[in-house]
C-alpha atoms as a printed R data frame, in Angstrom:
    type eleno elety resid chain resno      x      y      z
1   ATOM     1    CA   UNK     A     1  0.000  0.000  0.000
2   ATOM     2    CA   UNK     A     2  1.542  3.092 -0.806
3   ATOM     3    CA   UNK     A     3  1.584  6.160  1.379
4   ATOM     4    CA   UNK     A     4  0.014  9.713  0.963
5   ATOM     5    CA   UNK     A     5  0.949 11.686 -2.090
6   ATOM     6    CA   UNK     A     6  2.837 14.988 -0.814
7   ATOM     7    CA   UNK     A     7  0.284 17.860 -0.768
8   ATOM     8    CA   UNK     A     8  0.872 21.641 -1.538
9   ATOM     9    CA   UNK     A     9  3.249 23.272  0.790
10  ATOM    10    CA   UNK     A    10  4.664 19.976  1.965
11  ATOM    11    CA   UNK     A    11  7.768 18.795  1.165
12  ATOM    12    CA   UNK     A    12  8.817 17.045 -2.020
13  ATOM    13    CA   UNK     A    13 12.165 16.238 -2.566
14  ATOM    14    CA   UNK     A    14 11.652 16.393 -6.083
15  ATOM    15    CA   UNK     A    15 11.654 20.149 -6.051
16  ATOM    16    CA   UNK     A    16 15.482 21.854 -6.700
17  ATOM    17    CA   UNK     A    17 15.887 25.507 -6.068
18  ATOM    18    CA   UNK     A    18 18.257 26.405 -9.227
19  ATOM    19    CA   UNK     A    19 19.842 29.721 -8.189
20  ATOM    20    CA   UNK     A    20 20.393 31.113 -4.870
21  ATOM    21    CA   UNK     A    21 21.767 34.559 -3.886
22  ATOM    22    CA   UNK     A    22 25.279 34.463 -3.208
23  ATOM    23    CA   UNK     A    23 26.538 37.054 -0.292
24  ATOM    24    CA   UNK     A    24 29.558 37.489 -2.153
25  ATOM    25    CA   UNK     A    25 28.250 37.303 -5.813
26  ATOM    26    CA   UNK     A    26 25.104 38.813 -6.013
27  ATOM    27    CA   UNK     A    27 24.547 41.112 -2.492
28  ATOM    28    CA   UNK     A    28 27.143 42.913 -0.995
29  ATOM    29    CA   UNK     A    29 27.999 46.439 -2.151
30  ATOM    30    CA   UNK     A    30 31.034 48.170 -1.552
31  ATOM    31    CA   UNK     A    31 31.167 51.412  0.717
32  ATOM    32    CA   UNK     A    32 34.321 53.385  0.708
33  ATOM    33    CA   UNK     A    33 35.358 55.638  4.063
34  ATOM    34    CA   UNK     A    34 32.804 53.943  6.300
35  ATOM    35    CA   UNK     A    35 32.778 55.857  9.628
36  ATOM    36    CA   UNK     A    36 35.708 57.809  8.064
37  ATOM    37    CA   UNK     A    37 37.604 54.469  8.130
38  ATOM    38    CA   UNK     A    38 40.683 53.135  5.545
39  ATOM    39    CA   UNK     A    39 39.686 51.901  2.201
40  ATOM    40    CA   UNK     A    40 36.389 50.161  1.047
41  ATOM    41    CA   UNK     A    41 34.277 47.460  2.354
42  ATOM    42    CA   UNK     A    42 32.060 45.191  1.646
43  ATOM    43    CA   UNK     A    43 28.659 45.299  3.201
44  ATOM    44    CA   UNK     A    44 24.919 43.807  3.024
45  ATOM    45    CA   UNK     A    45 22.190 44.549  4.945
46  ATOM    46    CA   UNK     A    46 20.412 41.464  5.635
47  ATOM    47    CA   UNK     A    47 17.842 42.980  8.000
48  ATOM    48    CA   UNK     A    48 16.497 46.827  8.748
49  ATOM    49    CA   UNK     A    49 13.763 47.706 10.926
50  ATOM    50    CA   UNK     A    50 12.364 50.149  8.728
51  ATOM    51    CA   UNK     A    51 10.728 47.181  6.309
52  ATOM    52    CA   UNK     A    52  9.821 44.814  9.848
53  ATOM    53    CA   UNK     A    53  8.788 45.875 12.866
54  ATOM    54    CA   UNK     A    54 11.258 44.519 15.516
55  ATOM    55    CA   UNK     A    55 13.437 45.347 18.531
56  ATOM    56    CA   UNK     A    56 16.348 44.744 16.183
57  ATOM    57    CA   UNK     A    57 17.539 48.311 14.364
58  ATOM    58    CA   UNK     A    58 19.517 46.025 11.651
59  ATOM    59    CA   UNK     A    59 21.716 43.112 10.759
60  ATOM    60    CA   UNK     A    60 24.541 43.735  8.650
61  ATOM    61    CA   UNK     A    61 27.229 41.289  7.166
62  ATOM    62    CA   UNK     A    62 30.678 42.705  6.414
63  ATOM    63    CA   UNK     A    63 33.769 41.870  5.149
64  ATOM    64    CA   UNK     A    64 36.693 44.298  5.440
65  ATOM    65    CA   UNK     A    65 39.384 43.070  3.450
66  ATOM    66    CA   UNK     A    66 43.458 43.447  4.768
67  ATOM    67    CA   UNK     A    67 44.349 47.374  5.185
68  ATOM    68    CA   UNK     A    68 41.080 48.431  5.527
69  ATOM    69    CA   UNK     A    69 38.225 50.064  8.868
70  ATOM    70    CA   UNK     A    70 35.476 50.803  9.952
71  ATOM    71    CA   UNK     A    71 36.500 54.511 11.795
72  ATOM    72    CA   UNK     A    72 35.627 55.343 14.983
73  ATOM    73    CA   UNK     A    73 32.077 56.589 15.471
74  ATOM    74    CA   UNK     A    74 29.502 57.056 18.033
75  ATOM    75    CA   UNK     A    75 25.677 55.875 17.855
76  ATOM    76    CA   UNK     A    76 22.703 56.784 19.961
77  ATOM    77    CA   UNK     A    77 20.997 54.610 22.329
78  ATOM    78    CA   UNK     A    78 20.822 52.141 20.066
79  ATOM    79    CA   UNK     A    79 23.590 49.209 21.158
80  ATOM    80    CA   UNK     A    80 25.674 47.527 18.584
81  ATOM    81    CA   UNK     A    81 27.085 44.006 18.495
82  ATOM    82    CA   UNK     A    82 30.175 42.915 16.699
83  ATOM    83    CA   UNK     A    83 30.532 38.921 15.827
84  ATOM    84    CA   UNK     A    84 33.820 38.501 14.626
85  ATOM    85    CA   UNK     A    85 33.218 35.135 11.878
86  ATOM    86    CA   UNK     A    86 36.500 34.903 10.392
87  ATOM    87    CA   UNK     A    87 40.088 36.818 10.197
88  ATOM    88    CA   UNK     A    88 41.396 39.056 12.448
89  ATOM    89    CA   UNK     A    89 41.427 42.827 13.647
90  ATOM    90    CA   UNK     A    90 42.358 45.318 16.436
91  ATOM    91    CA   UNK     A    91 39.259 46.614 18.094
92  ATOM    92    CA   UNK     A    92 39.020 50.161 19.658
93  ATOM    93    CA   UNK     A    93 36.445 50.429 22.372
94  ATOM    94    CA   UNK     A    94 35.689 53.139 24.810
95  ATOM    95    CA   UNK     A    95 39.416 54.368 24.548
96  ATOM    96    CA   UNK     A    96 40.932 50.713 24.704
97  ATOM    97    CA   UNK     A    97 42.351 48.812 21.662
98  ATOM    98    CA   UNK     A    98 42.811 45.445 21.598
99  ATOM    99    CA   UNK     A    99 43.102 42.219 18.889
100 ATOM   100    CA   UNK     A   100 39.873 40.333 18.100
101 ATOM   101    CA   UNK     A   101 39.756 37.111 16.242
102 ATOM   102    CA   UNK     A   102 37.039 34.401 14.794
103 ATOM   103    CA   UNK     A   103 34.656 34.142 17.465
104 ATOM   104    CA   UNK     A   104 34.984 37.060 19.416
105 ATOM   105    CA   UNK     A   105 31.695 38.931 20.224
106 ATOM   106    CA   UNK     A   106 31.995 42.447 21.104
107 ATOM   107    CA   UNK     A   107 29.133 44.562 22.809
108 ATOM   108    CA   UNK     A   108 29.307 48.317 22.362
109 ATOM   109    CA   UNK     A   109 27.307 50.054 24.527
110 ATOM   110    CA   UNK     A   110 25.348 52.927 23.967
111 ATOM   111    CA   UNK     A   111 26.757 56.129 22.866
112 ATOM   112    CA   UNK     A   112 30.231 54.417 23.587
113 ATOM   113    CA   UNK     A   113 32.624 54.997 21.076
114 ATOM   114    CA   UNK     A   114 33.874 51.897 18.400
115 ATOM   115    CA   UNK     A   115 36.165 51.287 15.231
116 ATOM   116    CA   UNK     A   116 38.154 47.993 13.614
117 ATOM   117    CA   UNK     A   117 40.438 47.470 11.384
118 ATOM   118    CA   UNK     A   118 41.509 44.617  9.950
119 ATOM   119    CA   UNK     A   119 45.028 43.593 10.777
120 ATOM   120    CA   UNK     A   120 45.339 40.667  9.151
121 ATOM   121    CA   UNK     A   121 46.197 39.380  5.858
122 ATOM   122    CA   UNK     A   122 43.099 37.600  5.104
123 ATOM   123    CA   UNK     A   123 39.650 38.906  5.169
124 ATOM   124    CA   UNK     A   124 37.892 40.178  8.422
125 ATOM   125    CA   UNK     A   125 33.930 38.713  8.059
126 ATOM   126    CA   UNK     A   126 31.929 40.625 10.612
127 ATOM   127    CA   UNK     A   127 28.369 40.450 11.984
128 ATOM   128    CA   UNK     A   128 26.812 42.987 13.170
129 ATOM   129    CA   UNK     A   129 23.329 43.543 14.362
130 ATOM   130    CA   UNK     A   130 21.699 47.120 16.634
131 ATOM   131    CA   UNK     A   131 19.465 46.595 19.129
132 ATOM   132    CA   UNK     A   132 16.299 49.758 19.264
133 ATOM   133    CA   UNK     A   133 16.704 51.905 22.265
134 ATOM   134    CA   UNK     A   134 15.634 49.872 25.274
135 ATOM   135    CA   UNK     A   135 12.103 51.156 26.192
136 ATOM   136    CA   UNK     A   136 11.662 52.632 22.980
137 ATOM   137    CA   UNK     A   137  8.436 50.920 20.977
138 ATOM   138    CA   UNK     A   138  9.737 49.064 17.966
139 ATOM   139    CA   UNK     A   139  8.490 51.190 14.431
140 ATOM   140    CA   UNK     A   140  4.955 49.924 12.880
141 ATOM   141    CA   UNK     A   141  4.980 48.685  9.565
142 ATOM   142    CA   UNK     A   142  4.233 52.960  8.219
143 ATOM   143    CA   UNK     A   143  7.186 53.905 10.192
144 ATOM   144    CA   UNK     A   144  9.459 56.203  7.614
C-alpha cells in the first residue's frame, strides 16, 4: 500500500531551487570611508527595521578586506554588536584597543565609542546587528 501523495506546501524532494543569492556574488555592495575608516568594504544589509517591525535596528554582514576600517564613530541609544566570523582585527572600544579574532563577540554600549580594522592578511567577516533603544516601541509597519 503506498503512502500519501505529498500535498501543496509539503515537502517534495523532487523540487530543486536552481539559483540562490550568493553574499559574495550577487549582495554585498562596496562602501568606501565607512565611519571615516581606511579603504572600502564590503557590506549587506540582511535585515532593517524600517521594512519589519522589531526590537532589532539592523543586521549587517561585512567583510573588510586586509588594510582596511570601519573609523571610529559614536551611535545613539541604540547598542551595537560585533561577531567577529572569520580573520582578524584590532578593536578600539571606549578608549581601549585590543586584537579580536574568529569568534569574538563584542558589545558596544550605547553612545560608547567603536572602530576595527583589519590587521590581518586575510579577510575580516563581521556580523553585526543594533538593538532599538531599550524602552523605545519598535516602528509599525508605516514607520518612515
Amino acid at each position: 500500500m503506498a503512502g500519501p501523495t505529498p500535498g501543496a506546501g509539503e515537502h517534495d524532494p523532487v523540487v530543486r531551487r536552481t539559483r540562490v543569492p550568493n553574499l559574495h556574488r550577487d549582495l554585498m555592495r562596496e562602501v568606501t570611508g565607512d565611519h571615516g575608516g581606511t579603504g572600502t568594504i564590503r557590506v549587506h544589509r540582511a535585515f532593517d527595521r524600517a521594512h519589519a517591525p522589531a526590537g532589532v535596528a539592523f543586521v549587517d554582514l561585512v567583510v573588510l578586506p586586509p588594510g582596511t576600517s570601519i573609523g571610529l564613530h559614536r551611535h545613539g541609544d541604540d547598542q551595537e554588536t560585533y561577531v567577529i566570523l572569520r580573520g582578524a582585527g584590532r578593536m578600539t572600544l571606549d578608549g581601549d584597543t585590543f586584537d579580536v579574532v574568529a569568534g569574538d563577540v563584542v558589545v558596544n554600549r550605547p553612545y560608547g565609542e567603536h572602530g576595527l580594522a583589519n590587521s590581518g592578511a586575510d579577510d575580516l567577516h563581521l556580523l553585526v546587528f543594533e538593538i532599538a533603544p531599550l524602552g523605545a516601541p519598535a516602528p509599525g509597519p508605516d514607520a518612515a
